[in-house]
BAVEX-289334 format. One line per 10 residues: number of its first residue (from 1); their letters; for each residue x, y, z of N, C-alpha, C, CB. Coordinates in steps of 0.02 Angstrom, whole numbers, m for minus. Atoms other than C-alpha are relative to their C-alpha. Glycine has a CB too. Example, Ala and Ser with C-alpha at 12.3 -4.5 7.8 and 13.67 -1.06 7.14 Angstrom:
residues 2
1 = AS = 45:m59:0:615:m225:390:45:60:0:m50:1:62  m42:m59:m3:684:m53:357:m39:55:37:20:23:m71
END
This chain:
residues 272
1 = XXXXXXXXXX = 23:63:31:m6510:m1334:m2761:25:m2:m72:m78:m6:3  m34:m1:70:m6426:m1400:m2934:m42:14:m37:31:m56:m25  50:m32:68:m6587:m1371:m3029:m14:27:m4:m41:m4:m25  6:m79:3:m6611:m1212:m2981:46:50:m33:0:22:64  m60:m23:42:m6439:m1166:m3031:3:m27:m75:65:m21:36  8:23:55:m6454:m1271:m3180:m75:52:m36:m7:m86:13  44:m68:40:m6617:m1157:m3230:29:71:m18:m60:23:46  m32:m70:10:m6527:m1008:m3199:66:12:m47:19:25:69  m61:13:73:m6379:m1065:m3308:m24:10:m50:31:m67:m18  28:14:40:m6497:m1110:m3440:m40:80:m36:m37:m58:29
11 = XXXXXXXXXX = 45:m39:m4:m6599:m941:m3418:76:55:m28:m51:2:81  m64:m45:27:m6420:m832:m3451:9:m17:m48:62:1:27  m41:2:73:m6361:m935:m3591:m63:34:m40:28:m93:m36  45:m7:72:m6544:m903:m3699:m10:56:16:m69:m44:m21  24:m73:m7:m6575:m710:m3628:51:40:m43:m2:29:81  m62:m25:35:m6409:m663:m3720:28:75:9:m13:m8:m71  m36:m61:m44:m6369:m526:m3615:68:10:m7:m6:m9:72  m46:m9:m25:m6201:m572:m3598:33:m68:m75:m3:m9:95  m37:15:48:m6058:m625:m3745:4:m77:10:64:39:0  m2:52:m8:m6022:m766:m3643:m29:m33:93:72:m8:m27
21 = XXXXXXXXXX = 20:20:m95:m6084:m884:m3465:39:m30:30:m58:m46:22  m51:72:m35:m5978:m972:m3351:m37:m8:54:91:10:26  40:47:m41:m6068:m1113:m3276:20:1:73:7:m71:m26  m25:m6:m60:m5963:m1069:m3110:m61:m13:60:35:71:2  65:m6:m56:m6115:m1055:m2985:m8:m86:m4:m88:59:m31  13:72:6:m6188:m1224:m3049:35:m55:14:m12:m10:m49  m62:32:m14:m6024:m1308:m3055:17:m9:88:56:47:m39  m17:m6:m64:m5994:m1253:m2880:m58:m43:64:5:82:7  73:26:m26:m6195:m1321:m2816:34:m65:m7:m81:16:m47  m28:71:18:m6134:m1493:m2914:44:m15:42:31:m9:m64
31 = XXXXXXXXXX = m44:15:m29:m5987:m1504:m2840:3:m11:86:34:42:m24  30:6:m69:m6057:m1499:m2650:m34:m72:11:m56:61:12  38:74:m9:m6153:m1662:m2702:28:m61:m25:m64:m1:m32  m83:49:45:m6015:m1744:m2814:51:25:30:24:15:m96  m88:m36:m7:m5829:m1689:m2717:32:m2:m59:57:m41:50  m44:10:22:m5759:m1773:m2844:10:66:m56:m4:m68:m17  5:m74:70:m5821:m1621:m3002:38:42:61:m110:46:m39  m18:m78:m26:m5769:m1480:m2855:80:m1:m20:m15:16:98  m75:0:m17:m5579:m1520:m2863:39:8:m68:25:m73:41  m10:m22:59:m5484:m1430:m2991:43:m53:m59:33:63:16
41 = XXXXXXXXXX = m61:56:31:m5398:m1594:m3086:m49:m36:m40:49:m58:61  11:23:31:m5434:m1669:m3233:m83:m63:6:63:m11:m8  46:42:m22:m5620:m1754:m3231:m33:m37:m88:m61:51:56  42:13:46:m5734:m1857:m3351:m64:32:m14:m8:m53:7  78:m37:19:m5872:m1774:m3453:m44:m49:3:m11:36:m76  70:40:m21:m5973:m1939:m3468:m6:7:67:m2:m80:m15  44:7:m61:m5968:m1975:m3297:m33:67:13:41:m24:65  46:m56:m42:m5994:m1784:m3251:m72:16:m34:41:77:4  67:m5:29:m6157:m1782:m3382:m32:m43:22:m6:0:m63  60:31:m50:m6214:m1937:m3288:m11:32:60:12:m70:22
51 = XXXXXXXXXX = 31:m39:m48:m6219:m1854:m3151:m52:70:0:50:13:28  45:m39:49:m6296:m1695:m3220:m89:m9:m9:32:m20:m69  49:16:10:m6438:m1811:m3287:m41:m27:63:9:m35:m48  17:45:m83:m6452:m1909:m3115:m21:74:31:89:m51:56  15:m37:m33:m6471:m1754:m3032:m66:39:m28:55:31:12  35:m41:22:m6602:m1650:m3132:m47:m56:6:18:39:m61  53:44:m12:m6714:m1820:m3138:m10:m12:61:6:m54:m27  27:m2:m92:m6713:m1845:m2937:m27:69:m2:72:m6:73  49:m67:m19:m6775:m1658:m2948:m57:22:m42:40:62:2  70:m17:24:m6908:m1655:m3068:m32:m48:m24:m4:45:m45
61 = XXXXXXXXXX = 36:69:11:m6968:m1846:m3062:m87:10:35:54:m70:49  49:m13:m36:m7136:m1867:m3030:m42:m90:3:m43:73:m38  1:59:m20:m7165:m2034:m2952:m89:m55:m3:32:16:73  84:52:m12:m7335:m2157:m3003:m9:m50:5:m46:m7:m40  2:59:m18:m7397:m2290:m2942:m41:m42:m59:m27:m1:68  52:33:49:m7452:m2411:m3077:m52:m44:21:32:m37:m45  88:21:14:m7607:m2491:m3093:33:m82:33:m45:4:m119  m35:72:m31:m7562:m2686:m3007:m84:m30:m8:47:3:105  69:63:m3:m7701:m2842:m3043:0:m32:47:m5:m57:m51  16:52:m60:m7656:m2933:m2885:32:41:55:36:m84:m8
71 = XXXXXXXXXX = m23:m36:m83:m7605:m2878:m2690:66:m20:m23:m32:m39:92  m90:22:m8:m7413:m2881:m2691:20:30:59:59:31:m64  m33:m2:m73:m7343:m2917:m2523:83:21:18:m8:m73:24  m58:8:m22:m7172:m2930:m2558:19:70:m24:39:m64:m23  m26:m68:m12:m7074:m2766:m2527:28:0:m76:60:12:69  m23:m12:51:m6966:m2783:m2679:m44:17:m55:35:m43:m10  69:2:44:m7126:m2821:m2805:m10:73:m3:m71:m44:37  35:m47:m12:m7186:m2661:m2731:22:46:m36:m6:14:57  m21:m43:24:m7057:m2545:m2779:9:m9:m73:47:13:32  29:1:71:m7073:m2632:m2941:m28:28:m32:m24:m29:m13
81 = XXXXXXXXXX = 89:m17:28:m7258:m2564:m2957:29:95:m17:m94:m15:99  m10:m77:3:m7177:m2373:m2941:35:9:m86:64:30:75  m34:m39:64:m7143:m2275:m3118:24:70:29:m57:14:m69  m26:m52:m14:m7019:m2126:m3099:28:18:m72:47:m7:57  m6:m25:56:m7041:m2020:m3245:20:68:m29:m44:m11:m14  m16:m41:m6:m6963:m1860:m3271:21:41:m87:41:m17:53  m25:m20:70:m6918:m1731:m3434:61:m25:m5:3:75:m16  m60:28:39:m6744:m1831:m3420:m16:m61:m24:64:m6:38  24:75:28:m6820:m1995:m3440:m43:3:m76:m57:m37:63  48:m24:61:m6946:m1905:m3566:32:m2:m70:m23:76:10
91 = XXXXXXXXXX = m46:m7:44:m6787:m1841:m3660:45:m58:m16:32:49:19  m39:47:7:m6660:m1972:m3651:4:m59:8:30:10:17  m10:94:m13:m6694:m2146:m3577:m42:m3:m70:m48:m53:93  9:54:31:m6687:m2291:m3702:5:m61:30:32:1:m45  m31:70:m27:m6687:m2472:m3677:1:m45:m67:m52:m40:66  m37:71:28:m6600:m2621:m3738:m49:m64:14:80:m17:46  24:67:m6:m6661:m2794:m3748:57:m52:m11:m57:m11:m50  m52:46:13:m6514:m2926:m3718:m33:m70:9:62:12:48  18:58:m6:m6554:m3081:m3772:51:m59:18:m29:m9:m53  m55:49:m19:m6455:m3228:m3676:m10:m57:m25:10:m11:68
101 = XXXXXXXXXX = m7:38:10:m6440:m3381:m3754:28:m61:43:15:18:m36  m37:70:m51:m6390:m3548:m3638:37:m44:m75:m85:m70:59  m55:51:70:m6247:m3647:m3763:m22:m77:m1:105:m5:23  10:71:3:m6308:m3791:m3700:m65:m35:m19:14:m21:59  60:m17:19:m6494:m3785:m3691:m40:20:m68:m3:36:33  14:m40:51:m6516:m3664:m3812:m41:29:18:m13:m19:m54  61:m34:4:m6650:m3597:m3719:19:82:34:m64:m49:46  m22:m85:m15:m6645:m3391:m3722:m54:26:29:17:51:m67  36:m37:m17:m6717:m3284:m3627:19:72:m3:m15:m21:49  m30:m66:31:m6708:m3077:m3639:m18:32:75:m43:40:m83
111 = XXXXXXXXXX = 8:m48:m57:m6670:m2954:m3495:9:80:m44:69:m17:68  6:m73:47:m6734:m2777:m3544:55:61:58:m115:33:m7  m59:m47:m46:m6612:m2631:m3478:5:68:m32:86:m35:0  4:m67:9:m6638:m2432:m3476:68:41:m10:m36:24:56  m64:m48:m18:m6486:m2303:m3521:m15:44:m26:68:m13:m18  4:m70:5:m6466:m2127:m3532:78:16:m44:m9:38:87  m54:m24:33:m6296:m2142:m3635:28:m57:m9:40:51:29  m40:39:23:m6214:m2266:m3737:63:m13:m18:m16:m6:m26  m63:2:29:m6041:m2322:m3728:17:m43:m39:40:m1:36  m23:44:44:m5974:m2387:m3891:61:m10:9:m11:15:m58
121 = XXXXXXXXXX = m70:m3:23:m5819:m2451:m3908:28:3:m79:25:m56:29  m64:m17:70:m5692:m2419:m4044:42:m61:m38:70:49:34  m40:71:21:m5639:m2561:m4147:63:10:m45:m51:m51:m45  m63:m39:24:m5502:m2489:m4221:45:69:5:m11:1:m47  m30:m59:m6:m5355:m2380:m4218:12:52:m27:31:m4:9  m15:m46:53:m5318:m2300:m4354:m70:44:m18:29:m44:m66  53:m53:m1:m5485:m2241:m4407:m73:m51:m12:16:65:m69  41:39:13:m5665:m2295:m4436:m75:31:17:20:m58:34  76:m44:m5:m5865:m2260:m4423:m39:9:53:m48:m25:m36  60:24:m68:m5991:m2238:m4292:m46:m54:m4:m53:55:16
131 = XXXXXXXXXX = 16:96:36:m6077:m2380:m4402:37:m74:23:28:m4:m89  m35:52:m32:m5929:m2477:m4370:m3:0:79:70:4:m22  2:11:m71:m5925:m2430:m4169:m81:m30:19:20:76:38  47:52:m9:m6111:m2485:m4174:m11:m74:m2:m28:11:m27  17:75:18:m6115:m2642:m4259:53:m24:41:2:m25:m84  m67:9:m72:m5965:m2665:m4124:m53:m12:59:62:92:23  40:9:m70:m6081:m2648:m3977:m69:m49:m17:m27:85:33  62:41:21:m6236:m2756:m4074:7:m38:6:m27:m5:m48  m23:79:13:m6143:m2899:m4123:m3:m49:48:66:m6:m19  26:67:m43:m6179:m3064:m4031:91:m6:24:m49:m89:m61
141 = XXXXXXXXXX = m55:m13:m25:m6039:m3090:m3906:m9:m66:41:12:71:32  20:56:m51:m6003:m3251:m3789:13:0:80:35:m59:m23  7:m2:m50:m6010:m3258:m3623:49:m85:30:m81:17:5  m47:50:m26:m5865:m3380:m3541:50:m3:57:31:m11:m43  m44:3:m39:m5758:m3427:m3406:m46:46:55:72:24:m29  39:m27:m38:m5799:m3294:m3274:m82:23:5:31:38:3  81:m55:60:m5955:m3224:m3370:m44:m59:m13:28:44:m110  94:57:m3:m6067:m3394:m3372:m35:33:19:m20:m70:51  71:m4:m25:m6237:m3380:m3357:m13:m50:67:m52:m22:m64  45:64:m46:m6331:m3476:m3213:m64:m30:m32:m31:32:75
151 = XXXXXXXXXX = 67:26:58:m6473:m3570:m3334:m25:m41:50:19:m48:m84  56:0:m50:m6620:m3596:m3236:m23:m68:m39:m59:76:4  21:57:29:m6651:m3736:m3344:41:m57:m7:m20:14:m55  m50:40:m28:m6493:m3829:m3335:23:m7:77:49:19:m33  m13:m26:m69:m6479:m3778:m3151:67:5:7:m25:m40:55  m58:6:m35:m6296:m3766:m3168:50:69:m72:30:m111:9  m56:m74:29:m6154:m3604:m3230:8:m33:m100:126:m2:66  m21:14:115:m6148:m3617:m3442:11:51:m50:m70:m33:m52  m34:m62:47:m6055:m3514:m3588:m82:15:m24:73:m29:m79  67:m11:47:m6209:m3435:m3668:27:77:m53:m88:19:66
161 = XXXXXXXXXX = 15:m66:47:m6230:m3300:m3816:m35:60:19:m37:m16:m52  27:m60:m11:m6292:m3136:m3806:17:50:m31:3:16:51  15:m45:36:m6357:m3015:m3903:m55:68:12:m13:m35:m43  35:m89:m26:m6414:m2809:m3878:m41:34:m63:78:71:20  42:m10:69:m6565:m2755:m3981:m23:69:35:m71:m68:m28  7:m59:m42:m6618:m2588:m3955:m98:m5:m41:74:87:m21  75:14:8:m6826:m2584:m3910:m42:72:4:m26:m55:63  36:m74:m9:m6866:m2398:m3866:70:33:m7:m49:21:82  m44:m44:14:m6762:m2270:m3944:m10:77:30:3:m4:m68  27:m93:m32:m6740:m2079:m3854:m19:38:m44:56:54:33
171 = XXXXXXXXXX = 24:m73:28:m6807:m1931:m3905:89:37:m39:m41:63:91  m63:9:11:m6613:m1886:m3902:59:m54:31:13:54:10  m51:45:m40:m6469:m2008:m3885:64:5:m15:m12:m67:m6  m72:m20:m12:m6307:m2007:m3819:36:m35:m20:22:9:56  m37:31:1:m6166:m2096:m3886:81:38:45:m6:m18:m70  m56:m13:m25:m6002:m2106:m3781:34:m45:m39:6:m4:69  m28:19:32:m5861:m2144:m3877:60:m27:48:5:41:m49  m39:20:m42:m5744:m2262:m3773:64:1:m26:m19:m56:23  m58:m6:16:m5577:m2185:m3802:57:m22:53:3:62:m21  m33:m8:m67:m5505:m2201:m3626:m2:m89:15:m51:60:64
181 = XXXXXXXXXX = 20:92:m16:m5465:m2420:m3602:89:m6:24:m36:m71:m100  m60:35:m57:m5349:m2505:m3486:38:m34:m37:m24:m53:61  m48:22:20:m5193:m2579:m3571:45:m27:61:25:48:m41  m35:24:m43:m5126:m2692:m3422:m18:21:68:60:11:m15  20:m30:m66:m5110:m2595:m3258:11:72:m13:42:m28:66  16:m77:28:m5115:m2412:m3374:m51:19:m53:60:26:m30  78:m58:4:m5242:m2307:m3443:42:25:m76:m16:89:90  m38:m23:50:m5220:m2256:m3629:m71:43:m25:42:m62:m54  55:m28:43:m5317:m2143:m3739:15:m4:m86:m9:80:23  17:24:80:m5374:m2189:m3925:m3:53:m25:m63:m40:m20
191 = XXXXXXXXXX = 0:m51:53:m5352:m2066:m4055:m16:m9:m59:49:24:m8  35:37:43:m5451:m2153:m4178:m43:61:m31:m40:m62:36  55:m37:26:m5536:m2052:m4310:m57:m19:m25:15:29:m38  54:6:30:m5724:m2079:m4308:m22:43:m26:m35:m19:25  40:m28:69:m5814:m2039:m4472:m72:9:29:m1:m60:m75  88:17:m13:m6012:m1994:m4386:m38:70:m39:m26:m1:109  52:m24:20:m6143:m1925:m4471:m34:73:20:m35:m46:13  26:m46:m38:m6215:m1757:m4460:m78:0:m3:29:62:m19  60:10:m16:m6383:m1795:m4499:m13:m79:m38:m47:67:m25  14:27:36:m6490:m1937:m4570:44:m89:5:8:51:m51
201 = XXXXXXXXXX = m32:59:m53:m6410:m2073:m4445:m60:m34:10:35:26:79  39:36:m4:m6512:m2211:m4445:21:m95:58:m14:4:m82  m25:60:m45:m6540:m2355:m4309:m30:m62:m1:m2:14:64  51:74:18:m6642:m2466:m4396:20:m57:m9:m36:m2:m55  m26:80:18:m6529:m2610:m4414:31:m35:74:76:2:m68  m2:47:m56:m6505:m2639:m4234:m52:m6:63:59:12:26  40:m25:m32:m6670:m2591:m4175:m63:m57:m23:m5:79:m15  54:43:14:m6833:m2708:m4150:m60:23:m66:m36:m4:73  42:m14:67:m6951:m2696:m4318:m55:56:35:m44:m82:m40  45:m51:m12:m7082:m2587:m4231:43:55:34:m61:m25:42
211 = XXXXXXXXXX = m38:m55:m33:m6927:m2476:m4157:30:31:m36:40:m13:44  m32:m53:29:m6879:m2312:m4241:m18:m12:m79:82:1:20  16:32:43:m6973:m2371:m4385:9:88:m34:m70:m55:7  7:m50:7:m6928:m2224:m4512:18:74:25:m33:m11:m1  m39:m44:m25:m6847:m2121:m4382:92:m7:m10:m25:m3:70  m83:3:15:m6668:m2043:m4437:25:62:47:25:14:m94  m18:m60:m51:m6572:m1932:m4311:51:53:m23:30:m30:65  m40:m46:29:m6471:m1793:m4340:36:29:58:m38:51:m43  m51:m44:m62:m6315:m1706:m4233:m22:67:29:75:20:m30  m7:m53:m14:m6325:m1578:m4144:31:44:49:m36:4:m3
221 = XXXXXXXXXX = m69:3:m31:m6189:m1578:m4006:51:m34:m7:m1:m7:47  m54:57:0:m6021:m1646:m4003:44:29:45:36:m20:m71  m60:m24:m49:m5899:m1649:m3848:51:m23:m32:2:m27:76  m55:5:m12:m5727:m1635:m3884:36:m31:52:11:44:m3  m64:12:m40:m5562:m1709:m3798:45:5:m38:10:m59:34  m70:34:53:m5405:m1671:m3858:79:27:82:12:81:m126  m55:9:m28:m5232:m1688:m3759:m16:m76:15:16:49:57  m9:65:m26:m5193:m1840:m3646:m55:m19:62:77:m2:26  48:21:m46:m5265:m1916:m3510:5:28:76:5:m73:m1  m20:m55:m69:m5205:m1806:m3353:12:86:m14:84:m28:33
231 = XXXXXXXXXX = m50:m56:13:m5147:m1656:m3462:m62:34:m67:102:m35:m32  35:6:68:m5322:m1631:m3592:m28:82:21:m66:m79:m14  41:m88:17:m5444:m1476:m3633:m56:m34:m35:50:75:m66  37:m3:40:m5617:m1489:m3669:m44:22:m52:m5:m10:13  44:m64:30:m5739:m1399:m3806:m47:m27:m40:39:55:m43  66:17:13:m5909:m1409:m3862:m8:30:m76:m52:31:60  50:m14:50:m5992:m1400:m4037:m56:m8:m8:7:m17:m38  68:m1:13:m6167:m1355:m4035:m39:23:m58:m21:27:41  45:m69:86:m6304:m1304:m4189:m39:17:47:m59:m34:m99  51:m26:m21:m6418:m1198:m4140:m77:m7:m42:23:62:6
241 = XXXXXXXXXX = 67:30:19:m6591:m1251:m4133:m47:46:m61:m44:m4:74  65:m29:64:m6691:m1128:m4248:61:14:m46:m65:88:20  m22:m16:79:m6550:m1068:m4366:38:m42:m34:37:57:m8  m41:37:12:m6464:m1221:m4362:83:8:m42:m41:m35:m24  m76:m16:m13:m6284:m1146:m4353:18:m54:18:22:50:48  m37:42:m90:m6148:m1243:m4258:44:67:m7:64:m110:4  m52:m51:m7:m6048:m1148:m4156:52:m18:52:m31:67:19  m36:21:m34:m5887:m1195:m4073:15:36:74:45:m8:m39  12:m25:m60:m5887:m1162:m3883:58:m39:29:m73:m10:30  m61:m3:m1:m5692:m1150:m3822:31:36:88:15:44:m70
251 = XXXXXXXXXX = m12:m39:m75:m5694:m1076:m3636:m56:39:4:70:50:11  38:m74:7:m5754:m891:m3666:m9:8:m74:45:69:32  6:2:71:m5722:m915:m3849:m44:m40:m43:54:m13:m20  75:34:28:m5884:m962:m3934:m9:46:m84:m87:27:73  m20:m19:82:m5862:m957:m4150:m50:m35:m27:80:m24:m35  33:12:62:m5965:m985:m4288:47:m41:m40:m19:64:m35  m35:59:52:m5905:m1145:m4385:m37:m11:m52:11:m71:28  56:50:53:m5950:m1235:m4551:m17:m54:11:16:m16:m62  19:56:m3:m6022:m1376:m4559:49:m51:m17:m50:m2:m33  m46:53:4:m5863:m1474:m4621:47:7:66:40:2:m70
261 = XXXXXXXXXX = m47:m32:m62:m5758:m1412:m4445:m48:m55:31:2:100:31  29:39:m67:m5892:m1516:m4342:30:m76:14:m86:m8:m8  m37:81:m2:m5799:m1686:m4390:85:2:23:m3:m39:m91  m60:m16:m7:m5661:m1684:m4305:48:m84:27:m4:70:59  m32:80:m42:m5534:m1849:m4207:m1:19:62:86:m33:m16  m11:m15:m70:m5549:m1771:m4054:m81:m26:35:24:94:10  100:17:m26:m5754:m1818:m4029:12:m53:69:m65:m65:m87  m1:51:m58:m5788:m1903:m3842:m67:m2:2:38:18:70  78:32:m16:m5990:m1886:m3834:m34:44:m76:m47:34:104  53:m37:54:m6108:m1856:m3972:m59:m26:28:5:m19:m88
271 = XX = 52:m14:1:m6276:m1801:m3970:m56:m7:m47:10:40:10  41:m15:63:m6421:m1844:m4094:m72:4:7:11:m51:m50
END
């Protein structure tokens, strides 16, 4: 079972028995339930950390039925009424609040929406902030051509606005940095140097007034990518929780860095 192996991973790296761990076992469990991780060729770390998270929450969710004021008949409703709450949901889900605007109407309404990892995009090439890749993903955006709304109040397809406010912030949250974007009918990767924060990251300017009020986050992983997009290598910078080190984690090769080494152009997921 992956969470068994995932404990026992977890249980090697902190007993420090051994110089270094290779996740092999776990990898191999995963890979029985994902094909795609078993096969030795180039894969994605977001997707394989969604999966990861997907998997450890189906195994230690613990499913309640909420409290309901009236009989609900209809099947869908029902599964509504269920909360599935787990230490990944504990740890990592946030949600969004997108507010849609009708262009014509004007009348908005807001659909709320849970994630376990945020992909920003990159608004530039040359170089730029995680500030800037935020206020990138905040910003009010329009909705046209394919992408109408259906406005329940006009009864008929209309351009509308929309805007992403963030209403419950995680415990920790993920940013994915969208380096990897389609250029036609090929696949390119961005080499954009983001400038992010190692501590003292704040999300108060795209977050609802009672959300993260006073809360500032601080790094404490960062995945690497560096080569191309068929031909790459990945490696991890972690601090360690009580002495707050980082230490660069390279295969088998696991180093003691400074604190200016953790900023690097190669960053694909940060951690805060």
């Amino acid at each position: 079972e992956s969470v068994t192996a995932f404990g026992c991973l977890m249980s090697d790296m902190w007993l420090g028995e051994f110089d270094c761990v290779s996740p092999e076992v776990f990898h191999s469990v995963l890979g029985k339930r994902y094909p795609t991780f078993s096969q030795r060729t180039q894969q994605d770390a977001q997707e394989f950390l969604i999966c990861v998270l997907n998997e450890l929450h189906e195994a230690l969710k613990n499913v309640r039925a909420q409290p309901c004021r009236r009989c609900i008949t209809d099947a869908k409703a029902s599964r509504g009424s269920v909360s599935e709450t787990s230490i990944i949901t504990q740890l990592f889900e946030g949600q969004l609040s997108y507010d849609i605007t009708c262009l014509e109407c004007k009348t908005t309404t807001d659909r709320p929406e849970s994630f376990t990892v945020l992909s920003l995009p990159i608004p530039s090439k040359s170089a730029c902030s995680l500030q800037d890749c935020l206020k990138c993903f905040f910003q009010q955006d329009t909705l046209t051509w394919n992408n109408q709304i259906h406005c329940s109040w006009c009864g008929t397809k209309q351009d509308a606005a929309v805007k992403a406010t963030l209403i419950k912030a995680p415990q920790i949250i993920i940013f994915h940095l969208k380096r990897f974007e389609w250029q036609g009918k090929h696949k390119r990767k961005l080499s954009t140097d983001i400038c992010y924060p190692l501590s003292s990251l704040d999300l108060s300017p795209y977050s609802s007034p009672h959300c993260c009020k006073d809360a500032e986050y601080s790094l404490c992983a960062v995945v690497n990518h560096s080569g191309f997009l068929d031909d790459g290598h990945y490696t991890a910078f972690c601090k360690h929780s009580v002495t707050t080190n980082w230490y660069s984690f390279d295969d088998a090769h696991i180093t003691k860095i400074p604190n200016s080494s953790v900023q690097t152009d190669t960053a694909y997921l940060l951690f805060y």
